[in-house]
N, C-alpha and C positions, 0 to 999 in steps of 0.2 A: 416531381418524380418520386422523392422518399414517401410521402403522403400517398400516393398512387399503391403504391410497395406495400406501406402497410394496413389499406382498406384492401389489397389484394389478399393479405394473410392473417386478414381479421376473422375471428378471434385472437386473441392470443393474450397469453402470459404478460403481468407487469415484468416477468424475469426476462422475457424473450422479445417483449418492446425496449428495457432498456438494453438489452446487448446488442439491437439492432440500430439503436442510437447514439452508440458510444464504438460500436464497433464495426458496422458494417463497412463493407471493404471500399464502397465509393459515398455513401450519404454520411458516415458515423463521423460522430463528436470528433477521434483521435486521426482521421483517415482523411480529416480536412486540414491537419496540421497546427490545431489546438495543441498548449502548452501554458504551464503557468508561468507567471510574468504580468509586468505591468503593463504588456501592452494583451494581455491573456485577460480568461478570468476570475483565474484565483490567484493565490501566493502561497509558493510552497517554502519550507526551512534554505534549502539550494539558492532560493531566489532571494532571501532577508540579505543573506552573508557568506563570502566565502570562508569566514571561519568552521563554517558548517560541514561542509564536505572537508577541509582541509582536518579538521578534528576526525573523521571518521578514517583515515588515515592512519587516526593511530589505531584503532581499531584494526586497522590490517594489518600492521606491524606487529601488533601483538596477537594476531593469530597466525601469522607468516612463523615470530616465532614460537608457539606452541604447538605448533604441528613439522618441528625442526628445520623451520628452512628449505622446503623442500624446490629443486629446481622446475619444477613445474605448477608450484603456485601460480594460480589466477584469479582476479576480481570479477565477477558478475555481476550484473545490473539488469533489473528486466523494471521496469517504467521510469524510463531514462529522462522523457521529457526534452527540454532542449540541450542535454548535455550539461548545464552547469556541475552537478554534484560530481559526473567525472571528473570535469576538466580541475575544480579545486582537490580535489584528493589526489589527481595525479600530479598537481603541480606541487603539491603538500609531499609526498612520493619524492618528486625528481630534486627538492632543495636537499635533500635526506640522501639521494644516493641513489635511489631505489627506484626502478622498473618493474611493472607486472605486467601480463596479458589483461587487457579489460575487453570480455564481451558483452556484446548489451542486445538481448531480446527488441526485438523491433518491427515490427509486421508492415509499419505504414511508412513509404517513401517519403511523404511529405515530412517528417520529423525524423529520418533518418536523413537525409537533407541538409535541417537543421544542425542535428549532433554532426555531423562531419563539418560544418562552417565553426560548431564552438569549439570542437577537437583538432581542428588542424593540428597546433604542436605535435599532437600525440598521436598523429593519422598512424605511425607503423607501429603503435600498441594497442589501438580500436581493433575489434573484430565484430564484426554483425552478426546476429543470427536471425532467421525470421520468426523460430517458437522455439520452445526450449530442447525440443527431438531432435533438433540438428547438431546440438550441444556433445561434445567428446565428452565423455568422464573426464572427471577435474577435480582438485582438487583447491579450498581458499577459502572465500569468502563472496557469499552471496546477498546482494542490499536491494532491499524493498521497501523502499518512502513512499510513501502513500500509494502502492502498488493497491492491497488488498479491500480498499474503500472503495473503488472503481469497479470493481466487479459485479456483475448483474445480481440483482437479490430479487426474489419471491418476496409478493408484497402479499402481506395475510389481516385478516380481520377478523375480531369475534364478532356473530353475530346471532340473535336468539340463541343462546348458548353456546353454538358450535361456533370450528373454525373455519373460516373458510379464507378461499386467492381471491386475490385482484384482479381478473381479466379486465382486458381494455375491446375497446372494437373500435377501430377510426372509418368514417364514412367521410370522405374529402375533407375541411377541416374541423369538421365535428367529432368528438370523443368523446366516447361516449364509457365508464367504467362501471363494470357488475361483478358480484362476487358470485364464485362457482368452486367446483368440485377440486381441492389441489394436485396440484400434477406430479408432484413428487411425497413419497413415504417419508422421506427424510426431516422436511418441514415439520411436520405436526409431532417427528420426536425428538427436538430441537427446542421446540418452544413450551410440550405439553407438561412439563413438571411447574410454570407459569401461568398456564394457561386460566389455571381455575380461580386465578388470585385479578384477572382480569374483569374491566369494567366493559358494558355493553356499548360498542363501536372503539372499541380499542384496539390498534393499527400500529405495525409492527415490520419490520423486514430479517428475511432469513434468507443469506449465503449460501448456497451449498457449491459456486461454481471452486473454493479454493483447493478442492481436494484433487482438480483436475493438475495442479501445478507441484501441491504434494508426489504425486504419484509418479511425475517424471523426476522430479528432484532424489525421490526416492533411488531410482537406477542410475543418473547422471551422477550425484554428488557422491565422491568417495569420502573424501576426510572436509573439517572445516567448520564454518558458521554460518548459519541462515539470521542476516540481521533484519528484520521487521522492524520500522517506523511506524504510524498510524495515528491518526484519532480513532479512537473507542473506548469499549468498554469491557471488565470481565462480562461473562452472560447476566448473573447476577443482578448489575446494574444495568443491564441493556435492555432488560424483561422487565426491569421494576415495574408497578403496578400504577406508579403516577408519571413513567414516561407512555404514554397513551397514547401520542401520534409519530410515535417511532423517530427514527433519525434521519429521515430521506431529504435530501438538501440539491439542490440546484443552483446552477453559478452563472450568471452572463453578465461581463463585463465589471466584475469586481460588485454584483448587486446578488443579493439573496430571492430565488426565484421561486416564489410557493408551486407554480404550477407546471407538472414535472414534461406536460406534453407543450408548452412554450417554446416555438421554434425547435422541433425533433431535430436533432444531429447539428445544432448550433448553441447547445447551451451543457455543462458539463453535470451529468447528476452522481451523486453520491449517495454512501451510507456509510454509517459509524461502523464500526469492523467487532465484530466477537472475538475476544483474545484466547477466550476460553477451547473457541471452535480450534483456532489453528495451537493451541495447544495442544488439544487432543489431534489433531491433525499432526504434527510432530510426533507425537509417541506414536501413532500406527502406522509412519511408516518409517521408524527406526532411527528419530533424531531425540536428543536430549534435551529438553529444557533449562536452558542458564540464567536466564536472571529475565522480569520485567518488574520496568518501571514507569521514571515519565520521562520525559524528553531532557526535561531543565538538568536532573538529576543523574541521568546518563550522561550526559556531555559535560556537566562540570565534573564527573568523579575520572571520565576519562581526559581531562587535560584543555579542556577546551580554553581556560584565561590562558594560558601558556600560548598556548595555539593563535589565539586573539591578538597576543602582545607583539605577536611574530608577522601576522597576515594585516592586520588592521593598520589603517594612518594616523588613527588617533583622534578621527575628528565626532561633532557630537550623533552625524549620520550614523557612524559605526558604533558606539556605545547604545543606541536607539536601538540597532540592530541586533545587536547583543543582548538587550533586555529583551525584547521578544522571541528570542531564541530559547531564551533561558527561564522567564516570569512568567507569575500564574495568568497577567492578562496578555499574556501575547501565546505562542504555544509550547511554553514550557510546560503546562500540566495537560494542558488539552489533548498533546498525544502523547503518546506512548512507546514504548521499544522495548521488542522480543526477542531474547536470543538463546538461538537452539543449534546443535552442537551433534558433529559425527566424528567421532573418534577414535577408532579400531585401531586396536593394541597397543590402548593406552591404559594405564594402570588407575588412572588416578581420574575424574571429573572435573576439568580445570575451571578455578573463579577469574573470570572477566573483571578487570579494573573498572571497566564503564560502570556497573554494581555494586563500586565497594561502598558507598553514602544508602545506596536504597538497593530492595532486591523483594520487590512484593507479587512474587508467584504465588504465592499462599491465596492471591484474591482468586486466583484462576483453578483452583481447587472445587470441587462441587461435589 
């Protein structure tokens, strides 16, 4: 039937082929109750350890107190997944003392499902929402792990000098891919201060959907933190001239899948995230930029051996887990973390402890 679907709406966009296979309300990726985990087919930070979320914890603590304590702090969470990263922050939370309202953006029943079987303890501080319009103003602290890599990207190519999209056309299960006219302005000025330093059939992705999530946050959030996790990269590195076949990755069953139409709405596709973009995405719509860096370096300057020594049993599973949280071969350097910051009538632009070892916003400069 998905197949059916999309030779019915052929042409179309590599941008608007992957959102219809990661998101579509009955065939997509997310809407069949995909989640990572080992029996999934990736592995996210949530899933190595709970000292993971239970560290980010402190991260709320410490912006709980720099925006006073207010009685109506709340945590957000929009790609929740099955719940773990809640349930250890709030369990990190509840040995501390401390209760917050957690909502979690969540469109697809089959995985709101799920987080309600991993939240039980905490069923009467869950709150659902289905997008982020239904959201009260609030004020806390808002967390995105690998939220911004899922998102639909425009797939572009040079070719005979120009730029041009990736259209796709599916006729039953042939696919068939041609380059054509791009559908959006924003693309080609995204990538054109790059462009010329490119080689011929060089292949690339460009984001534009994150400014859609910018622009509500904009009106919802009053005071707080937007924390971004991620693999990426500044732009810089993500246009380099010898990454040539861009970052586009597919996932089925813990296996690297080159071919991104492989079982449409059964297989997870990704891209490396431009840190640069939701940078500038944060300044236009009235958030501060605080600190990026990499994962390993955020989480140990924020307390995470503390946190370890507290949550862990001791045994060599959990130090394993620990080094890949934290080491260059596991994803300690490979992603990264953004944090950006609203704080009206405040005197002063406060430094986050997660930053005090590294703080390299300077890459995201241009």
């Amino acid at each position: 039937m998905f197949l059916e679907l999309l030779h019915s709406l052929s042409p179309l966009t590599f941008e608007r082929y992957m959102e219809l296979a990661l998101y579509h309300p009955d065939y997509g990726y997310y809407a069949r109750g995909n989640v990572p985990g080992k029996k999934g087919d990736y592995i996210t930070s949530p899933c190595i350890h709970k000292a993971f979320g239970a560290t980010l914890a402190l991260q709320a603590i410490e912006i709980f107190e720099l925006l006073g304590r207010p009685k109506n702090f709340v945590i957000l969470e929009m790609g929740a997944g099955a719940g773990y990263l809640a349930f250890d922050l709030l369990s990190y939370l509840r040995s501390y003392g401390l209760s917050f309202p957690y909502y979690i953006v969540e469109p697809f029943l089959p995985l709101k499902v799920l987080q309600e079987e991993t939240l039980l303890p905490f069923k009467n501080q869950i709150i659902w929402v289905k997008n982020l319009e239904e959201l009260p103003p609030f004020e806390g602290l808002f967390i995105a792990n690998e939220l911004f890599d899922s998102l639909p990207v425009h797939l572009v190519e040079r070719h005979e000098g120009d730029l041009w999209e990736v259209w796709v056309e599916f006729n039953g299960e042939e696919v068939r891919e041609f380059l054509g006219e791009l559908s959006e302005v924003e693309v080609l000025s995204r990538v054109y201060p790059y462009f010329v330093s490119w080689e011929e059939g060089y292949r690339t992705e460009v984001c534009t959907k994150g400014e859609e999530i910018y622009k509500i946050l904009a009106q919802k959030f009053l005071k707080g933190l937007i924390l971004i996790i991620d693999y990426g990269y500044p732009r810089d590195d993500l246009y380099h001239p010898q990454r040539k076949r861009g970052t586009l990755l597919c996932y089925y069953r813990h296996r690297i899948v080159k071919n991104p139409y492989f079982k449409p709405g059964h297989i997870d596709i990704t891209a490396h995230v431009d840190f640069t973009y939701l940078k500038e995405l944060g300044e236009r719509y009235g958030f501060i930029n605080l600190g990026f860096t990499q994962q390993g370096s955020y989480l140990t300057s924020l307390g995470i051996d503390k946190v370890f020594q507290e949550v862990a049993e001791g045994s060599i599973k959990d130090k394993e887990a620990l080094k890949m949280l934290l080491l260059p071969e596991g994803l300690g350097q490979t992603h990264w973390v953004l944090a950006q910051g609203r704080f009206y009538g405040s005197s002063s632009i406060p430094k986050l402890k997660g930053f005090t070892f590294s703080n390299r916003l300077r890459l995201l400069q241009r």
